[in-house]
Backbone as a ProteinNet text record, in pm:
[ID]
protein_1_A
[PRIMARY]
XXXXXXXXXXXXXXXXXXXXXXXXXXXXXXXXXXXXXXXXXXXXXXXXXXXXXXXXXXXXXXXXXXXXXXXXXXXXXXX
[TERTIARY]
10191.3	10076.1	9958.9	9842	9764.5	9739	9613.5	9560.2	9644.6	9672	9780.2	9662.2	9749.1	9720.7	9621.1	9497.7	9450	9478.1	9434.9	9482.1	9354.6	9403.3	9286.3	9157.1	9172.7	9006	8920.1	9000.1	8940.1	8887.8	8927.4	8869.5	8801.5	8787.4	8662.6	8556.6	8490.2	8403.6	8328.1	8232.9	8138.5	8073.6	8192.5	8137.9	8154.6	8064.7	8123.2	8272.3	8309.5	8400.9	8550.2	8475.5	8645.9	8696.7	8613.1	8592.6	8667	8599.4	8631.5	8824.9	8761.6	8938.8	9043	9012.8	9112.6	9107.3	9086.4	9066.9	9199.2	9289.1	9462	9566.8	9663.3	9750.7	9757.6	9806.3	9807.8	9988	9976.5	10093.8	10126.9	10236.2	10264.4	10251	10189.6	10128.3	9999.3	9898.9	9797.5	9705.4	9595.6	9529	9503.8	9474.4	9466.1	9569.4	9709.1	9855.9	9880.6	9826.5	9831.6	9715.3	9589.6	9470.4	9391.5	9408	9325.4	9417.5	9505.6	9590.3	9603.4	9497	9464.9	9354.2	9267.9	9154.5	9173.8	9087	9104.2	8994.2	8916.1	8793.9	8803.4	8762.2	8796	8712.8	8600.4	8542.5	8593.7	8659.4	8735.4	8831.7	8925.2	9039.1	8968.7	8874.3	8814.8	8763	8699.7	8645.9	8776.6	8894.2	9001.6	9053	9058	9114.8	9014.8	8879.4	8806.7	8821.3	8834.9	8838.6	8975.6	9070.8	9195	9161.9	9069.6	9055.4	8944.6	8878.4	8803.2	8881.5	8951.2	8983.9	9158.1	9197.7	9356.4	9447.6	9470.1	9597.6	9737.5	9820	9964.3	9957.2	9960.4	9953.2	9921.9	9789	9797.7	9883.5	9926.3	10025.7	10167.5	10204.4	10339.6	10284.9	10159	10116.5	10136.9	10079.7	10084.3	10219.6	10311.5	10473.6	10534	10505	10546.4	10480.6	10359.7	10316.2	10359.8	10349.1	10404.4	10522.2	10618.7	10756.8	10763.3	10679.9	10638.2	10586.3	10498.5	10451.8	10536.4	10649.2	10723.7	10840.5	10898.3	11001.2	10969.9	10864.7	10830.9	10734.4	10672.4	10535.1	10572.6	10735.9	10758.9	10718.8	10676.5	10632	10508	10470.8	10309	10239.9	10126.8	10047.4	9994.4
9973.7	9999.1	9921.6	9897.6	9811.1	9727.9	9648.8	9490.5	9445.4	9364.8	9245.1	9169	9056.5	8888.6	8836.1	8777.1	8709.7	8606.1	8457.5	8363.6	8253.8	8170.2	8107.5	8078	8036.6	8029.5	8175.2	8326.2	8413.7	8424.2	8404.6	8415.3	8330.6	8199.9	8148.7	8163.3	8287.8	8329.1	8401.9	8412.2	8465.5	8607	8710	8840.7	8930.2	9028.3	9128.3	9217.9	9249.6	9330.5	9214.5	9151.3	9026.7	9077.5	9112.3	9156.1	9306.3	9364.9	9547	9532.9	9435	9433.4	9398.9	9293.3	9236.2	9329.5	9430	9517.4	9587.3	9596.2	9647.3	9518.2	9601.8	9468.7	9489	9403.3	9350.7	9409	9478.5	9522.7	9513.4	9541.2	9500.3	9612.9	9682.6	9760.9	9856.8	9900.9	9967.6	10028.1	10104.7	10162.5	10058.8	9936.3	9874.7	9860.1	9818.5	9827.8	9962.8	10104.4	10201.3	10295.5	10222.3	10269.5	10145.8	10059.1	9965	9835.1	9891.9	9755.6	9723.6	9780.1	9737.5	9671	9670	9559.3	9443.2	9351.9	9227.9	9182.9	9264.2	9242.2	9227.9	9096.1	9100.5	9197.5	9223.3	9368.1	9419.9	9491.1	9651.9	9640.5	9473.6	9495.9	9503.7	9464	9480.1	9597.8	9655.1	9781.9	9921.1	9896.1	9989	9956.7	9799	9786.9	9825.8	9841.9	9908.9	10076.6	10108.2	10263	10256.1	10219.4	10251.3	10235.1	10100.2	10100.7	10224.2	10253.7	10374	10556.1	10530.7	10651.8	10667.8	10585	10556.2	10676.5	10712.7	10816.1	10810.1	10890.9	10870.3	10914.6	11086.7	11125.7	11028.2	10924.1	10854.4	10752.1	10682.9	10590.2	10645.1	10786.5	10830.3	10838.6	10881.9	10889.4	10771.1	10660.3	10542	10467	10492.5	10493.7	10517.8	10671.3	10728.6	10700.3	10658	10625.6	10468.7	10410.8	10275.9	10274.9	10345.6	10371.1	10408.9	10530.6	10554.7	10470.4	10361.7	10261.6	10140.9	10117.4	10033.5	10083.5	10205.3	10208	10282	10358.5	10467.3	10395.3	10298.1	10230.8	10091.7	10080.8	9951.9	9817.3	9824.4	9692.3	9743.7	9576.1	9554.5	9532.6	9599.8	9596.7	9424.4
9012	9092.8	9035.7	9176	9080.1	9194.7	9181.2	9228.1	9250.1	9366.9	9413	9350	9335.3	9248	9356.9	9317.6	9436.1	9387.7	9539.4	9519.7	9410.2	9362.9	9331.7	9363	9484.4	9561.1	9592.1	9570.6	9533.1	9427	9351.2	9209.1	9163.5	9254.9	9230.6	9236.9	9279.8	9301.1	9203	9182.3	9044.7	9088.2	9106.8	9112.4	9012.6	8999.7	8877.1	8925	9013.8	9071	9023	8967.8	8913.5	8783	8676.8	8532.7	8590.2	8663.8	8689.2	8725.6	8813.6	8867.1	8820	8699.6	8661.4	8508	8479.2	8341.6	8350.4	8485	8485.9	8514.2	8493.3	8520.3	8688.2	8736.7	8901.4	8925.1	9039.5	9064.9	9261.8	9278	9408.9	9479.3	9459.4	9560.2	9498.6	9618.9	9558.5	9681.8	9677.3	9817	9905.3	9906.6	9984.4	10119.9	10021.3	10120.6	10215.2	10156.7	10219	10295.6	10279.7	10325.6	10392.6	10341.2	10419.4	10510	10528.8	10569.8	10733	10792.7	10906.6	10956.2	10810.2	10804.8	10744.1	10819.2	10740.4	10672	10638.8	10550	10377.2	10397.5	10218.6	10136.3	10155.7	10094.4	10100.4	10226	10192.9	10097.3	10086	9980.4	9857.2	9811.1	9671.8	9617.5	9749.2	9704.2	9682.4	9755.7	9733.8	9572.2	9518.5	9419.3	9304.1	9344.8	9242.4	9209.6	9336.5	9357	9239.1	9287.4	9212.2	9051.8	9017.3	8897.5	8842.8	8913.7	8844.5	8880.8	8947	8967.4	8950.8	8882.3	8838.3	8785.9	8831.6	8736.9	8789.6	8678	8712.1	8845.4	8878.1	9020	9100.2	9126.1	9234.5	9266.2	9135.1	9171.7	9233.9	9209.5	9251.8	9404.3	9431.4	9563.7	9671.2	9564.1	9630.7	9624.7	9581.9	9556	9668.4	9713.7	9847.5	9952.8	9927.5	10051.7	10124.6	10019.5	10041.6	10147.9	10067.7	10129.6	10253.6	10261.7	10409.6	10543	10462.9	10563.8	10559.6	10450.4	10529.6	10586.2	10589	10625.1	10779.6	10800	10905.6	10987.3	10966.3	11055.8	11071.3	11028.4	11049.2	10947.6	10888.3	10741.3	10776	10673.1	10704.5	10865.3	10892.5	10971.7	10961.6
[MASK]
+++++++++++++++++++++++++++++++++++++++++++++++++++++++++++++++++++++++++++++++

C-alpha cells in the first residue's frame, strides 16, 4: 500500500507535497485507486496520497486491500 510511482515529468515539479509523499515507499495501490478513481484531477491524486501518508495505519491498508479487490473484481477494473 502506498503512492503509485509518478512519472518523471510529475516530479518535476517543485512542490512541498513531493518530500511528504515520497517519505513511504510507493506501492500499487492506495486511496486514490479506491476513492478517487473517477477523477481525473491531478490534485485530488496527491491530496489522497497525502491523506494516506498522514493518516497511515495497518487497519487502513487491509481496508484498502479489500477494497481494491472489490473495485476490480465487482465494478469491473479501473474506472
Amino acid at each position: 500500500m502506498g503512492p503509485r510511482p509518478l512519472s518523471n515529468e510529475e516530479m518535476t515539479r517543485n512542490n512541498h507535497w513531493k518530500t511528504v509523499r515520497l517519505s513511504v515507499k510507493p506501492g500499487l495501490t492506495g486511496l486514490w485507486q479506491i476513492k478517487g478513481r473517477g477523477s481525473n484531477k491531478f490534485i485530488d491524486w496527491v491530496n489522497y496520497d497525502l491523506e494516506y501518508v498522514q493518516k497511515g495505519s495497518f487497519l487502513m491498508d487491509v481496508k484498502i486491500v479489500f477494497l481494491t479487490i472489490f473495485a476490480v473484481t465487482i465494478k469491473g477494473g479501473a474506472v
